[in-house]
C-alpha positions, 0 to 999 in steps of 0.5 A: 464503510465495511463492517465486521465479520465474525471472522474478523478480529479486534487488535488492540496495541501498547498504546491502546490503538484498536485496529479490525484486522480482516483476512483477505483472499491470497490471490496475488492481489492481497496489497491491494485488498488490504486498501480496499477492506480498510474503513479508512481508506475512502476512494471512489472505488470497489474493486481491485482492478480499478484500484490497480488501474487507477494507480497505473493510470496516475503513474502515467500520468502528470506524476509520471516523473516523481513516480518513476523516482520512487520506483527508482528508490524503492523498486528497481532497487531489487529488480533491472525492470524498467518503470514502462515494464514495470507499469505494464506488468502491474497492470495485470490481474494477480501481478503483486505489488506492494511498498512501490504502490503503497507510495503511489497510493498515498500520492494519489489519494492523500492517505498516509499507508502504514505497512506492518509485518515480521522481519526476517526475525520474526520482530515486528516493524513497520513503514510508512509511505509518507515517512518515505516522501518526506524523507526522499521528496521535495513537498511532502514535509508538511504533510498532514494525511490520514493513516491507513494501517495494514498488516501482513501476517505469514500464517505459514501456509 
């Protein structure tokens, strides 16, 4: 479990939630260090490049098929790069990854991964991987996972 910093900061919501927010390095990776950093999300693994790997390794694995339909739904959607690029690109240190992962990452692990950020007017929303399986995949209405929650900030720099 990962404690505190002074640099750390508590964020309190409207319903009375607390969430530690933490600052992480901006090196490409930070989708994946949200993850990592976050108290909740309890895996078997330390670093970015085993989570990187680990969720490459599950999208070429048995669930090769419904992963290649959220890349479909969500990824492709923006880019013509097939599910094998895809999958070799992300492979590699640095490559960004974000709402395509998030869903695999709540495949794979069973955590429901609860993105929040500003939109292009500065109004907050947010998104949630298991909303997205319930909502575009047979077997995940039921669903009862943990939540992770990870929140994107542009500070302006």
């Amino acid at each position: 479990m990962m404690h505190s910093k002074p640099s750390d900061v508590l964020f309190v919501d409207s319903l009375g939630n607390q969430y530690l927010v933490r600052d992480i390095p901006v090196d490409g990776n930070c989708a994946l260090h949200a993850l990592l950093y976050n108290p909740v999300f309890e895996v078997p693994l330390s670093k970015v490049s085993e989570l990187r790997r680990g969720l490459v390794e599950f999208a070429r694995g048995d669930a090769r098929e419904a992963c290649r339909e959220v890349y479909s739904l969500v990824g492709q959607t923006a880019t013509t790069t097939s599910f094998d690029v895809y999958l070799s690109e992300m492979s590699q240190p640095g490559f960004w990854v974000g709402t395509t992962a998030f869903i695999w990452a709540m495949m794979a692990y069973g955590f429901d991964i609860r993105s929040h950020f500003c939109n292009e007017m500065q109004m907050p929303v947010s998104s949630s991987s298991l909303e997205f399986l319930k909502q575009h995949m047979i077997g995940y209405d039921d669903a009862q996972n943990r939540t992770v929650h990870v929140f994107f900030i542009n500070s302006g720099t």
